[in-house]
C-alpha positions as CSV (number, residue, x, y, z in Angstrom):
1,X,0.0,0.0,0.0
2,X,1.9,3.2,-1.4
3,X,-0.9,5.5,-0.9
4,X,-3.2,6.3,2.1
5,X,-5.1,9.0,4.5
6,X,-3.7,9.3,7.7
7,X,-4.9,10.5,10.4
8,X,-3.5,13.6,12.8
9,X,-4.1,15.3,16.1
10,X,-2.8,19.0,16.6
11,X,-1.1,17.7,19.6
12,X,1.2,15.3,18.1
13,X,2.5,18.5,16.6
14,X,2.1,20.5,19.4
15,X,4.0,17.9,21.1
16,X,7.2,18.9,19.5
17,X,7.9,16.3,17.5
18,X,7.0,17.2,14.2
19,X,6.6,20.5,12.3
20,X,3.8,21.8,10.5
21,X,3.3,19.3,7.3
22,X,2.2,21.1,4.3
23,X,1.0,19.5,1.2
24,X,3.9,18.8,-1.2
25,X,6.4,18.5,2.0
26,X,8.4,14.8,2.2
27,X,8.2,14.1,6.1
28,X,9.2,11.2,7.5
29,X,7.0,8.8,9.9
30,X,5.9,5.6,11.3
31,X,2.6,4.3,10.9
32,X,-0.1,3.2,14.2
33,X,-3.6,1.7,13.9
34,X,-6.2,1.5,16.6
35,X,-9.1,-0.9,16.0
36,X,-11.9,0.1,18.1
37,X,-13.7,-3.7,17.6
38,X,-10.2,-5.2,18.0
39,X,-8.9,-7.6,15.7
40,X,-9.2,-11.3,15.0
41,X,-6.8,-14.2,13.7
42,X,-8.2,-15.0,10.1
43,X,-7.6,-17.6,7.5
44,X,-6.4,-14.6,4.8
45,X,-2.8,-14.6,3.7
46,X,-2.1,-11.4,1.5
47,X,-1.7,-7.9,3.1
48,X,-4.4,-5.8,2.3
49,X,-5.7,-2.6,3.2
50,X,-9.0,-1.5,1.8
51,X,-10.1,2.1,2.4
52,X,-13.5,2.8,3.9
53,X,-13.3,6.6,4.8
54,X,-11.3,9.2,6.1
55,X,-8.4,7.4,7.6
56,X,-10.4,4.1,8.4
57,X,-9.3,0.9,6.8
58,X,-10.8,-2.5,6.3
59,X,-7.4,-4.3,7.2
60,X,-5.8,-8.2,7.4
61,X,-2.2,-8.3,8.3
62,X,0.9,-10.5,9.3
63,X,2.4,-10.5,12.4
64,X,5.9,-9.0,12.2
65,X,6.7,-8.3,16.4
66,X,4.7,-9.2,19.4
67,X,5.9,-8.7,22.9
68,X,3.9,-7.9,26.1
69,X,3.5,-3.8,25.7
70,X,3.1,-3.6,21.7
71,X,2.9,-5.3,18.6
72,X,3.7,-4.4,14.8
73,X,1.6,-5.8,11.6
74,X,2.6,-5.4,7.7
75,X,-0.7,-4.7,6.2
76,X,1.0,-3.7,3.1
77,X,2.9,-1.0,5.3
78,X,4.1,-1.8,8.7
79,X,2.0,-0.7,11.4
80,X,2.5,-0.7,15.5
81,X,0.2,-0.3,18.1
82,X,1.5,0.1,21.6
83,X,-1.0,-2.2,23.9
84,X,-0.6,-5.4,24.6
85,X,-1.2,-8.1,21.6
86,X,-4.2,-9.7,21.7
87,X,-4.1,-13.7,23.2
88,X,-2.5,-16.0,20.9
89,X,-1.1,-13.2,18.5
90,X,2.6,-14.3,17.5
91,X,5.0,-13.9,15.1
92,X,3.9,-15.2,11.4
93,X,-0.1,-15.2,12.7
94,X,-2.4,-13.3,10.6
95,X,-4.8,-10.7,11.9
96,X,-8.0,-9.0,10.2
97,X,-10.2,-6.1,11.3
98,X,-11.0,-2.7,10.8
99,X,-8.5,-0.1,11.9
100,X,-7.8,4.1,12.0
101,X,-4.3,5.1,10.9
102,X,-2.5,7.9,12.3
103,X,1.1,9.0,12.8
104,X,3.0,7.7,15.6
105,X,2.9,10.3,18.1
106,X,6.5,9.8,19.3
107,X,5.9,6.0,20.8
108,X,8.1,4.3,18.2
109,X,10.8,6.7,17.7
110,X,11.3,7.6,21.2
111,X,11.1,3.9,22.5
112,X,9.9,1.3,20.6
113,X,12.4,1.7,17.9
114,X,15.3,1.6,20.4
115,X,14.8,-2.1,20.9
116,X,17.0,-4.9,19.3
117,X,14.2,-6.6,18.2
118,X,12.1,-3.9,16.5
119,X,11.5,-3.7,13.0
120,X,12.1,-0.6,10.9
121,X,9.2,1.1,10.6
122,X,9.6,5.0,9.7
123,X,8.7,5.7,6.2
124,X,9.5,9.0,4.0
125,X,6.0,10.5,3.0
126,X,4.8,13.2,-0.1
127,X,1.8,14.8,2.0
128,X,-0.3,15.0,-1.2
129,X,-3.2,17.2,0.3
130,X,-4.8,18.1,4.1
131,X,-8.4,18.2,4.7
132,X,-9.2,19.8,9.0
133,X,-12.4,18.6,10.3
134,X,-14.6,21.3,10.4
135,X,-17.7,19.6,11.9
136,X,-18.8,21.6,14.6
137,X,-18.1,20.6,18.2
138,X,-20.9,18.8,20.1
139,X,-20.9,18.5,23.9
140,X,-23.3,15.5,24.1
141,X,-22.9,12.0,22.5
142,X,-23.5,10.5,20.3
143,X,-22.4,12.8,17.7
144,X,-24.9,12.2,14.7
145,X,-23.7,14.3,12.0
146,X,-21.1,12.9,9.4
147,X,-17.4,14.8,9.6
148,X,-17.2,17.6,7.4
149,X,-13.5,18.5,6.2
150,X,-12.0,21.4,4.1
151,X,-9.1,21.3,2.0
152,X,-5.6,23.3,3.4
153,X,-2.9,24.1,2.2
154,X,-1.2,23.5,5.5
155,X,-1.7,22.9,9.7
156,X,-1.3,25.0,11.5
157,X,-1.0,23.0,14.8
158,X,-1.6,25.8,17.4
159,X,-4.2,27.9,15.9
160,X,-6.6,25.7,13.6
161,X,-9.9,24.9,15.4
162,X,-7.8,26.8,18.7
163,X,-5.5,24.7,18.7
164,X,-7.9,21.4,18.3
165,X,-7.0,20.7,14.7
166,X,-7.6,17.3,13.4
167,X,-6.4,16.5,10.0
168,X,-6.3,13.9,7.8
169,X,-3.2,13.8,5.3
170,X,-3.7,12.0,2.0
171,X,0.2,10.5,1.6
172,X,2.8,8.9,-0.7
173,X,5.2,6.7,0.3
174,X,8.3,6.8,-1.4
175,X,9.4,3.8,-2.4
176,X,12.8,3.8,-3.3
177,X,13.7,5.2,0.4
178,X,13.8,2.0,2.9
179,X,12.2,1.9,6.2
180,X,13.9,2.7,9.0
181,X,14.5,3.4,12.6
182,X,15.0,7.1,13.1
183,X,13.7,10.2,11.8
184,X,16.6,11.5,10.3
185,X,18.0,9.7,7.0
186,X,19.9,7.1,8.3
């Protein structure tokens, strides 16, 4: 999977770690999901990742590291989550499910990547295009209106929405550039 929408938090940015992105920028990431059902072992064996909407993806995926805190998944494109794996989930198993993608806050380069056993996971992106959520903000749940998002040129981390931007970045990955384990070309 070379292209997908990813999903971002004005915080993550906020946080220090990354800059503004802007669309045409090359930026350089790891990938996490969060699957709100959870996932389940299944009987596929082909990476897939089928796109259902905004960064929300129909996903089965191969088991690449599992230990007690977090485990990683090629779905195409390697993915961590930092929880602990699901009973039974090893090495080699295959996993399906529905999940939201979004850029690793700082889990996996701070930590996770700093293990002997962790696989390279930081990509080099083209941000194609940013949509912000512009739904407006409801106090009570369950929110019943479908997300509304409008095209930016840029973030703008500490003053869309004030300061409670959430974007979703359409992205590239380069493909001649390998994965790796740090932010900065290795």
């Amino acid at each position: 999977m070379n292209e997908l929408f990813v999903g971002l938090s004005a915080w993550i940015i906020q946080d220090g770690n990354y800059p503004d992105f802007a669309a045409g920028d090359v930026s350089a990431f790891a990938l996490e999901f969060f699957s709100e059902a959870g996932l389940s072992q299944t009987s596929s064996r082909t990476s897939s990742l089928r796109w259902k909407h905004d960064s929300i993806y129909e996903a089965v995926g191969r088991v690449v590291h599992a230990d007690t805190h977090w485990w990683a998944l090629d779905f195409g494109v390697l993915m961590y989550r930092e929880d602990e794996p699901p009973q039974g989930a090893e090495v080699g198993q295959w996993w399906s499910g529905s999940i939201y993608v979004g850029i690793d806050p700082f889990f996996y380069f701070e930590r996770l990547a700093l293990q002997p056993s962790a696989p390279s996971m930081i990509y080099d992106w083209t941000i194609e295009s940013i949509q912000m959520e512009t739904t407006p903000s409801v106090e009570i749940a369950p929110r019943m209106e479908p997300l509304t998002r409008k095209s930016v040129p840029r973030t703008h981390a500490w003053t869309d929405n004030s300061g409670y931007g959430d974007y979703l970045l359409q992205c590239r990955r380069l493909l001649d550039h390998p994965p790796r384990r740090t932010l900065g070309r290795d």
